[in-house]
N, C-alpha and C positions, 0 to 999 in steps of 0.2 A: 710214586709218580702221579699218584688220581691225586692227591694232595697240590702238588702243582697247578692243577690246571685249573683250580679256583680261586689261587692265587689272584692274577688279574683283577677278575671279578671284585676280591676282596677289598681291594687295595681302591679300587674305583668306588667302592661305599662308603669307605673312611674318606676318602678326600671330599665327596658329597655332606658329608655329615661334619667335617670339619670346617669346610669352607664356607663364611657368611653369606648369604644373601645382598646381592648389592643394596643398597640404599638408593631409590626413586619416588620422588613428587608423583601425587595419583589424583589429577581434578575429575572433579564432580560438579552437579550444581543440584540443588534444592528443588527448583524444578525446573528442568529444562526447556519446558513448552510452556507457553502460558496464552492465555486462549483470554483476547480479551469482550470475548460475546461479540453485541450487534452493535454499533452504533452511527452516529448519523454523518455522511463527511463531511471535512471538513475540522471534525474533532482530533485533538492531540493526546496520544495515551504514553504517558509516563510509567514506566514499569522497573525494577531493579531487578536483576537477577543475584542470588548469593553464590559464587564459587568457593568451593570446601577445596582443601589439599590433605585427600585423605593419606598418602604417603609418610615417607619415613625419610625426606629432604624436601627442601626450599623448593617450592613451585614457583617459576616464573612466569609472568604474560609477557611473551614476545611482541604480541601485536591484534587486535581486533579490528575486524571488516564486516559490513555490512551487505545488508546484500543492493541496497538500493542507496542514493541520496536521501530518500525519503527518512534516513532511519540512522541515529546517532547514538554512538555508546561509546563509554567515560569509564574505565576501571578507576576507581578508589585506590589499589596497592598493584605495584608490579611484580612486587615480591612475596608470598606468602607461606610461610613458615610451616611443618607439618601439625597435623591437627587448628588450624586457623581456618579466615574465612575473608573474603572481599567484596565488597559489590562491584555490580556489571549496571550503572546507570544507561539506561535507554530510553529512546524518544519515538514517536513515530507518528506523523505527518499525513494523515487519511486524505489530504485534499484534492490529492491526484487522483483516487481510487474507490472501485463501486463493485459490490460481491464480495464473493471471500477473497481472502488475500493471507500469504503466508510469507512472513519478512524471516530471514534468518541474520544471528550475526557468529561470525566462527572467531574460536578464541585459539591462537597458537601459542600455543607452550614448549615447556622441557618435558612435558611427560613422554615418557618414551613410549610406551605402548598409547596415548591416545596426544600426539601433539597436534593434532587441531580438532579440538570440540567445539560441536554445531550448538548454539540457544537459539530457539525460536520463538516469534511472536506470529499470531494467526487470530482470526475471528472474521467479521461479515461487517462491512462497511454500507450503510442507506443512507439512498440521498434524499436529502432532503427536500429539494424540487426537481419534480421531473419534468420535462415537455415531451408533447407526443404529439405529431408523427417528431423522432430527431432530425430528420431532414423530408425538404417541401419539393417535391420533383410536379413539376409544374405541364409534364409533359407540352402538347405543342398550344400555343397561346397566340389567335389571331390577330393579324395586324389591324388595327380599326376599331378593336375590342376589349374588354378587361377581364379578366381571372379571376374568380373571388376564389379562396381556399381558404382552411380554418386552423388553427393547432390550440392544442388546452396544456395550462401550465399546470399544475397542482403540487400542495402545499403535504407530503406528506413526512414532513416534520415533526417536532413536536411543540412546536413554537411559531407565533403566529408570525407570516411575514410581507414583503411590500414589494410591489411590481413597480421599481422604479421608473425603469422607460423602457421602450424598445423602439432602436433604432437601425439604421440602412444605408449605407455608404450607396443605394440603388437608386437611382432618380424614379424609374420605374414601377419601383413599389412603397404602398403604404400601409401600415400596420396601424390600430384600432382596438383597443382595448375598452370598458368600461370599469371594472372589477379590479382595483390595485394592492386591497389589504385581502389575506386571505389567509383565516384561520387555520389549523391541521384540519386534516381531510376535505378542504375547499378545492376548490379548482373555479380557473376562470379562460374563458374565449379569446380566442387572440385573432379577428380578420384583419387575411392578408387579403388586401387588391394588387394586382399586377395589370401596368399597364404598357405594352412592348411601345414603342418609338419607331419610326420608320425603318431609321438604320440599323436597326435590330434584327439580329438572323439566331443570334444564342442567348440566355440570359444565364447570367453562373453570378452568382455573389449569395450575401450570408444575411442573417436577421440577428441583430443584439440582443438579449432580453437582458436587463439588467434589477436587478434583487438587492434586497440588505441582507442576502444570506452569506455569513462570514465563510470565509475561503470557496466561494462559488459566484460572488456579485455578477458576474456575467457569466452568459448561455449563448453560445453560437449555434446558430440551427442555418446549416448549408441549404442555398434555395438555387434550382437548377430549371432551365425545361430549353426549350425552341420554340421560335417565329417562323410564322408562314400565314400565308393568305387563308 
């Protein structure tokens, strides 16, 4: 009777031991993260990812998504065979973006235990020119009067570059510059005069700066304050 009742048991390790392992696709990639350091916006970084199919069947890409516009990726094969390997081409567009920043693109597959794996791209985008203050609050500016205020642009790029113009859809104000080519670590003055008009009780409008710096040629600096006697 004790003989019976291992039975079960028994019979449940032979069919373990008999039965194959199904066969499944297993992606991987080479490196998943890839850290493209510091660089200046504006700059496009090119990068490939490799996808491996470490499995024991055909790995498909169903479909890759990025996480922004900013950022475009191109499988080479939708198909990839066990022990193979495909690239994952990407692109990614800094000109929007300033600090760190972390872009992901997710890959859906047939793998059954991982069908959407995450690649990412990350590092620290610097901008090339800055201005300071970013915006000119003018607070209240007398009628009969003018405002001077100042803001400084500065080159810290690594390439020397050129204060095109800077202009004002504002009848009211005028900008002033001297200093138009400006080496890395230059900087140069920028006076604003504001001068309100009668019919003036608010003043809202923006200041152009315009550059030969590629994917940044213009700079909006928002300018705000109030009229009163």
């Amino acid at each position: 009777m004790s003989h019976l009742l291992f039975l079960p048991a028994l019979i449940t390790t032979l069919l373990t031991v008999a039965t194959p392992a199904l066969a499944a696709p297993a992606i991987s990639a080479d490196r998943p993260v890839f850290d493209f350091g510091t660089i200046t916006a504006g700059k496009k970084i090119a990068h490939v990812f490799t996808l491996r199919n470490r499995g024991d069947s055909p790995l498909t890409i169903l479909r890759t998504k990025t996480s922004c516009g900013c950022t475009v990726a191109n499988v080479t094969a939708r198909s990839i065979e066990p022990g193979r390997s495909a690239e994952l081409k990407t692109t990614f567009d800094s000109s929007s973006f300033r600090g760190k920043v972390t872009k992901t693109i997710t890959v859906e597959t047939n793998d059954p235990a991982t069908p959407v794996y995450t690649l990412t791209l990350q590092g620290t985008i610097r901008e090339e020119i800055v201005v300071s203050p970013r915006q000119l609050n003018l607070g209240l500016v007398k009628l009969g009067a003018s405002k001077v205020v100042q803001l400084t642009v500065e080159n810290q790029g690594e390439r020397p570059l050129k204060i095109v113009s800077i202009t004002t859809p504002m009848p009211q104000v005028k900008a002033a510059f001297r200093k138009t080519a400006l080496k890395p670590g230059e900087s140069a003055t920028v006076t604003v005069t504001v001068t309100p008009r009668n019919e003036d009780r608010f003043l809202s409008g923006y200041l152009s700066i315009n550059t030969d710096v590629p994917g940044r040629a213009e700079i909006s600096i928002p300018l705000y304050g109030s009229v009163g006697k």
